[in-house]
C-alpha positions in Angstrom: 4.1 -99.1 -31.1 5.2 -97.0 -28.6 4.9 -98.4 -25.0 3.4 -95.8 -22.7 5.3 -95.4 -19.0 3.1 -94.8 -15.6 4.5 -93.2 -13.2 2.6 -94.1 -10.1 0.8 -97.9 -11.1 -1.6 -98.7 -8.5 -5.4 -96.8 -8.5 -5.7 -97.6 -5.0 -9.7 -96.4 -3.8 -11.5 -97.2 -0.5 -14.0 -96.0 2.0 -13.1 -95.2 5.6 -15.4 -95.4 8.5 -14.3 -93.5 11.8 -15.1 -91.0 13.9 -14.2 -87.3 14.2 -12.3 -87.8 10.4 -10.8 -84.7 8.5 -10.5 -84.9 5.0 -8.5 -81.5 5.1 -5.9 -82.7 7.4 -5.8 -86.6 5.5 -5.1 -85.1 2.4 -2.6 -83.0 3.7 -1.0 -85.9 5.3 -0.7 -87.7 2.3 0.6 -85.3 0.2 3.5 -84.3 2.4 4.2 -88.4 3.3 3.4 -90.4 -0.1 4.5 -90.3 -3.4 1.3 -90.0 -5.9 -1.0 -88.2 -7.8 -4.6 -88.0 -8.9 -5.7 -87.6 -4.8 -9.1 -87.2 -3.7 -10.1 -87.4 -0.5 -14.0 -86.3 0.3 -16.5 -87.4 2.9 -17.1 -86.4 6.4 -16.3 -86.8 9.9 -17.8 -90.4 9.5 -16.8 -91.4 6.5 -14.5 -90.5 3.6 -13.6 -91.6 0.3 -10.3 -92.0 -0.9 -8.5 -92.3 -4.8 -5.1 -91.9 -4.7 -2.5 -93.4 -8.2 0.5 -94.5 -6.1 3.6 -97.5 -5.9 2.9 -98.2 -2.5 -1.1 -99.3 -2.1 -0.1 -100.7 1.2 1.2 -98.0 2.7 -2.1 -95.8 2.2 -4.1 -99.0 3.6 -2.1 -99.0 6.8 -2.2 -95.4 7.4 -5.8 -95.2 6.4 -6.4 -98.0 8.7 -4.7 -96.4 11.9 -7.8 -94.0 11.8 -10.3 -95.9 11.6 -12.2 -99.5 9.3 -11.2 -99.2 5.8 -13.6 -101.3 3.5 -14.2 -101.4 -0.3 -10.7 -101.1 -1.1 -9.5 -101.5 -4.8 -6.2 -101.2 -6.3 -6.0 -101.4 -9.8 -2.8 -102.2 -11.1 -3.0 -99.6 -14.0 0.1 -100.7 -15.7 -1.2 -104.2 -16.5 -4.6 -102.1 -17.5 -2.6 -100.3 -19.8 -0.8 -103.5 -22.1 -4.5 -104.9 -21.9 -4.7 -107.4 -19.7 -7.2 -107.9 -16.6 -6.1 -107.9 -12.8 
């Protein structure tokens, strides 16, 4: 069996509350300063929702955090998903 590689492990997703947000300009931001893929970033000046596959969960938390509470965070390790086990 053939053991499948992921590139970027952690499904890091969270909601950030804030005020005068742009989901344009966050998502710009993160593409030009973090390694990744699979980015989404949607919402409104109030509140946006992020999903971003990445090696470095904590560094999207921090910078997610300087602009604003971040809550229902998740991050999946997607490797550990993949070889079937939970966590």
């Amino acid at each position: 069996m053939e053991e499948q590689s992921i590139e970027y492990r952690y499904d890091t997703q969270l909601l950030l509350e804030g005020e005068d947000l742009d989901e344009d300009a966050i998502a710009d931001y993160i593409t030009e300063h973090f390694e990744g893929d699979c980015l989404l970033v949607v919402g409104d000046e109030d509140l946006i929702k992020l999903h971003f596959h990445t090696n470095y969960p904590w560094k999207i938390l921090e910078y997610m955090r300087s602009m604003g509470e971040i809550f229902d965070i998740v991050v999946e390790d997607m490797d550990r998903q993949a070889r079937g086990l939970h966590g």
